[in-house]
C-alpha positions in Angstrom: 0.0 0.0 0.0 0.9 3.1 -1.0 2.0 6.1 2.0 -0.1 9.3 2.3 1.3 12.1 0.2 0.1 14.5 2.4 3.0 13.8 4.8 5.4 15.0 2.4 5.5 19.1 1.9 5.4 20.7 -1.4 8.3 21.5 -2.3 10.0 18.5 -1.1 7.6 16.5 -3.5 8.9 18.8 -5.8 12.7 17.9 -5.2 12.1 14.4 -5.5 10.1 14.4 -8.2 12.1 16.8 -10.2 15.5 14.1 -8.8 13.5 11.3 -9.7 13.8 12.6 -13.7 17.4 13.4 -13.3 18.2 9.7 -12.2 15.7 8.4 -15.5 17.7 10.7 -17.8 20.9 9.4 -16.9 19.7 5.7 -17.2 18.3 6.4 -20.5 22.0 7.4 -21.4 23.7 4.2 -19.8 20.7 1.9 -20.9 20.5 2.9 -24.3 24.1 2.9 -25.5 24.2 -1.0 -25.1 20.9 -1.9 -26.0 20.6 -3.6 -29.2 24.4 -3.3 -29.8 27.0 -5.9 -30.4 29.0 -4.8 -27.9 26.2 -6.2 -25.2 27.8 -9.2 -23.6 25.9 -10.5 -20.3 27.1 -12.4 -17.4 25.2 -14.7 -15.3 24.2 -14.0 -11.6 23.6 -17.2 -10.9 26.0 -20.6 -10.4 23.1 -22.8 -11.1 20.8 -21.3 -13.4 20.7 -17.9 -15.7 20.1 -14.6 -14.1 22.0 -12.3 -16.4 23.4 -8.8 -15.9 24.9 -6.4 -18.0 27.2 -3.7 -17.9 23.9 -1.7 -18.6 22.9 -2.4 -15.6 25.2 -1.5 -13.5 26.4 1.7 -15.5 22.7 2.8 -14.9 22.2 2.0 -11.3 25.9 3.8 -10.5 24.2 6.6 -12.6 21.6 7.2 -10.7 23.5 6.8 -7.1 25.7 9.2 -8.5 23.1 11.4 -9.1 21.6 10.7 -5.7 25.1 10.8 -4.0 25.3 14.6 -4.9 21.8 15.5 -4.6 19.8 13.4 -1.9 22.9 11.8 0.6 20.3 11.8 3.4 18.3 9.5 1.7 18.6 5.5 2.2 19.1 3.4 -1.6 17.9 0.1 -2.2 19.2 -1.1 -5.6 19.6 -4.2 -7.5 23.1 -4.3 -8.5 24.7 -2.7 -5.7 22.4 -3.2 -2.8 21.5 -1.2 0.5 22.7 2.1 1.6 20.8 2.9 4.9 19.5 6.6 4.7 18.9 9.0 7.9 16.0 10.8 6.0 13.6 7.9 6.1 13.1 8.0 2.5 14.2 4.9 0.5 15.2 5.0 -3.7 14.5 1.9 -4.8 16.2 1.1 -7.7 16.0 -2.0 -10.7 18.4 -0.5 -13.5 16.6 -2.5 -16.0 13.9 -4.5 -15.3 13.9 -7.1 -18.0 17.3 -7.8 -18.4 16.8 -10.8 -20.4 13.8 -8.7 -23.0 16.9 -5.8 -23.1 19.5 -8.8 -24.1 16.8 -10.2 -27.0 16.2 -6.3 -28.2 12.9 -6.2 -27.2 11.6 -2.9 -25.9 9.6 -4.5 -22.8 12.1 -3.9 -20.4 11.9 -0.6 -18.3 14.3 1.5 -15.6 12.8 1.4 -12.1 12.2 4.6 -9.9 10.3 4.4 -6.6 10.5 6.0 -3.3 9.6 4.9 -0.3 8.8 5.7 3.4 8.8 3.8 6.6 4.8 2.6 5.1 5.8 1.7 1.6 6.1 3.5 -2.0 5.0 6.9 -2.4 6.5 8.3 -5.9 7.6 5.8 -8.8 8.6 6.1 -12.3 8.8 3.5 -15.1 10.9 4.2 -17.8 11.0 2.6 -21.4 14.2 4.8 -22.3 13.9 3.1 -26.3 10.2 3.7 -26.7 10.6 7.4 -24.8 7.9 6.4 -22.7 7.6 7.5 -19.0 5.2 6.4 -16.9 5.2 8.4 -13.5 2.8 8.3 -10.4 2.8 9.6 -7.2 3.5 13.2 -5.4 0.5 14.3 -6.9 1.3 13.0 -10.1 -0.2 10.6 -12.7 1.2 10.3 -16.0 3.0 9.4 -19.1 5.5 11.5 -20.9 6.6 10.5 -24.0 7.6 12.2 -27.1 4.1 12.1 -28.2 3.4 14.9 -25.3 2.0 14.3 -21.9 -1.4 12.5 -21.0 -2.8 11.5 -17.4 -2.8 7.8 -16.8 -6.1 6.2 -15.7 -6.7 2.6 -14.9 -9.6 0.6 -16.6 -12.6 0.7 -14.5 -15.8 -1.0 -14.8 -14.1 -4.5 -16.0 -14.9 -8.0 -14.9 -13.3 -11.1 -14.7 -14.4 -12.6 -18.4 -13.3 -9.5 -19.5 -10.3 -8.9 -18.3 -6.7 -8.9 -19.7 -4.2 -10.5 -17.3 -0.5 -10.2 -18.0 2.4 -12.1 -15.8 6.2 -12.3 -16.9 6.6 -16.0 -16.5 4.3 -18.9 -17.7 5.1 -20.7 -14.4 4.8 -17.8 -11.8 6.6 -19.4 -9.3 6.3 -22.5 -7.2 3.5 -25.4 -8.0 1.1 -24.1 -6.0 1.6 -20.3 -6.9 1.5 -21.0 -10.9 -2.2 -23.5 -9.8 -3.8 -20.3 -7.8 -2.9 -18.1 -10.8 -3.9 -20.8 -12.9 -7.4 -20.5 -11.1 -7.8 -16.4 -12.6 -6.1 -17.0 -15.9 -9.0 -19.6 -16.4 -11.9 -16.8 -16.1 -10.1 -13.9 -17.8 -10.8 -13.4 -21.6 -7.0 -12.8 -22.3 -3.9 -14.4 -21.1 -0.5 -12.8 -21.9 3.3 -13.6 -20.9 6.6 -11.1 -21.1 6.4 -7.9 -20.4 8.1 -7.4 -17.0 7.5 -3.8 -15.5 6.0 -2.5 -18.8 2.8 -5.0 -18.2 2.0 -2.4 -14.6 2.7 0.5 -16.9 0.0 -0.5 -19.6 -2.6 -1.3 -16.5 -1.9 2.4 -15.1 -2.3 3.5 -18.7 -5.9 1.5 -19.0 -4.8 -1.3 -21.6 -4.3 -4.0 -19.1 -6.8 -5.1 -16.4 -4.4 -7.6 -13.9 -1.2 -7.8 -13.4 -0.5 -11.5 -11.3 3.3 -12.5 -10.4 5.6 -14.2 -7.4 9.1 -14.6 -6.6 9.7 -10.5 -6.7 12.1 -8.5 -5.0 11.5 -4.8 -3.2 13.2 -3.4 -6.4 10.7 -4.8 -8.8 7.8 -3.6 -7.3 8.2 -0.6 -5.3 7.3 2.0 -8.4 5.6 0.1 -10.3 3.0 0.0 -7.1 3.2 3.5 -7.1 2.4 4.3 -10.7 -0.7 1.5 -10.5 -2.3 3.5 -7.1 -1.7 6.7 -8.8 -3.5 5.6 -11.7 -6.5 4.8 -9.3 -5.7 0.9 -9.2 -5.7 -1.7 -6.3 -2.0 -3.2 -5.6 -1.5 -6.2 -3.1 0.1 -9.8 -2.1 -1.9 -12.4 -3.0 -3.4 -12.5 0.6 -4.7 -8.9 0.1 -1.6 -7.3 2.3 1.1 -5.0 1.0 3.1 -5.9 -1.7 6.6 -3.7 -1.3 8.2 -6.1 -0.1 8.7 -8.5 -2.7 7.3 -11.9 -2.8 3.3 -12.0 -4.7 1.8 -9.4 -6.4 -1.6 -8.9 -7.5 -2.3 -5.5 -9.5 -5.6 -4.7 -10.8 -7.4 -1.8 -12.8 -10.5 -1.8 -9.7 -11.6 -2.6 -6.4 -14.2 -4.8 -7.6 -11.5 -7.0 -10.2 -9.1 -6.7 -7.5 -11.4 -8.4 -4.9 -12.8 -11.0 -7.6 -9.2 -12.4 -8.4 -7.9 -12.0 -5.0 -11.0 -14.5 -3.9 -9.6 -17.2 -6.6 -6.2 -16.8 -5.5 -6.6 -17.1 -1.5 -8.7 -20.6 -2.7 -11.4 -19.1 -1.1 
């Protein structure tokens, strides 16, 4: 769940709003002069599967701490690549330098740079950033929005959408363990449309109104925190999969309303 903005004053809003766009510029820079290039040349994470990085990725998140480093060194950083760095502000950046490594390393533009901000009750500010598509999808600090080269339009989710109507989107076919891929299999049975692959950009089409759920596991603070803040912006319902917050990682369950929120939520608990 998203923090009251009201906490935060004006013109601090405007500071970390107006940071937040800094840190997406210089990751457009980093992120861009690799992608589709044949210089890109990933490494794996992982010793017994594949969880690539690039030097995208890091280049971007140092970026952005840079950035942060001069501008905000109060403030705590939680970012993928490089990890904590407690804060004495009580704000949090929360930071995935791509989101979709492995969409960046096939050229596909579904992968996005991660914003967010959070407080001592979860997000309250959070961009998503498609730096190839010159899309920006911010929410949060009384904003709600996409920028893209196209000019500026508010971002609304879908309302008034049911089940057999709906569009869901996850990343991964299996979404997670056994018994997390059978309770999503339980919604993806009832909704019209069924897609796979987007990563972040699938949270950034429901805050723009072209996606109805959003359904994943197995996520880390850093992939959720803006996206959760763009989706609540937008005037969608962000959870876990037992209707709790979702900041923390783990399930997520992002819906366009209240009322499609509560119907998959009700298939997912088993109930």
């Amino acid at each position: 769940m998203t923090s009251a903005n009201k906490t935060i004053p004006v013109e601090e809003a405007e500071r970390i709003v107006a940071v937040a766009h800094r840190l997406a510029d210089a990751a457009r820079v980093e992120t861009l002069s690799l992608f589709r290039s044949p210089a890109l040349r990933p490494d794996n994470k992982s010793a017994t599967g594949f969880d690539p990085v690039t030097e995208a990725d890091r280049a971007s998140e140092r970026a952005m701490r840079a950035i942060l480093a001069a501008e905000r060194p109060e403030d705590g950083i939680l970012g993928e690549e490089y990890g904590v760095q407690n804060g004495q502000s009580g704000l949090t950046w929360v930071l995935d330098p791509i989101d979709g490594t492995r969409a960046f390393m096939a050229g596909a533009p579904s992968w996005g740079v991660l914003i967010g901000v959070s407080d001592a009750r979860g997000p309250i500010y959070g961009i998503v950033d498609q730096p190839h598509l010159d899309e920006r999808f911010e929410g949060g600090l009384g904003h709600a929005r996409l920028i893209s080269r196209a000019g500026t339009v508010p971002l609304r989710a879908r309302q008034g959408v049911a089940l057999a109507q709906a569009t869901l989107m996850t990343t991964y076919p299996e979404v997670g363990s056994p018994a997390e891929h059978a309770a999503f299999s339980r919604v993806a049975a009832r909704a019209r449309l069924v897609r796979h692959g987007l990563d972040c950009y699938a949270y950034a089409l429901l805050a723009a109104g072209h996606v109805d759920l959003v359904i994943e596991a197995g996520l880390q603070p850093y992939d959720v925190v803006a996206p959760i803040a763009v989706v609540q912006a937008a005037g969608g319902v962000v959870t876990d999969w037992q209707g709790g917050p979702a900041h923390g990682g783990g399930t997520i369950l992002a819906a366009g309303s209240q009322e499609l929120h509560a119907e998959a939520l009700t298939l997912l608990k088993g109930d």
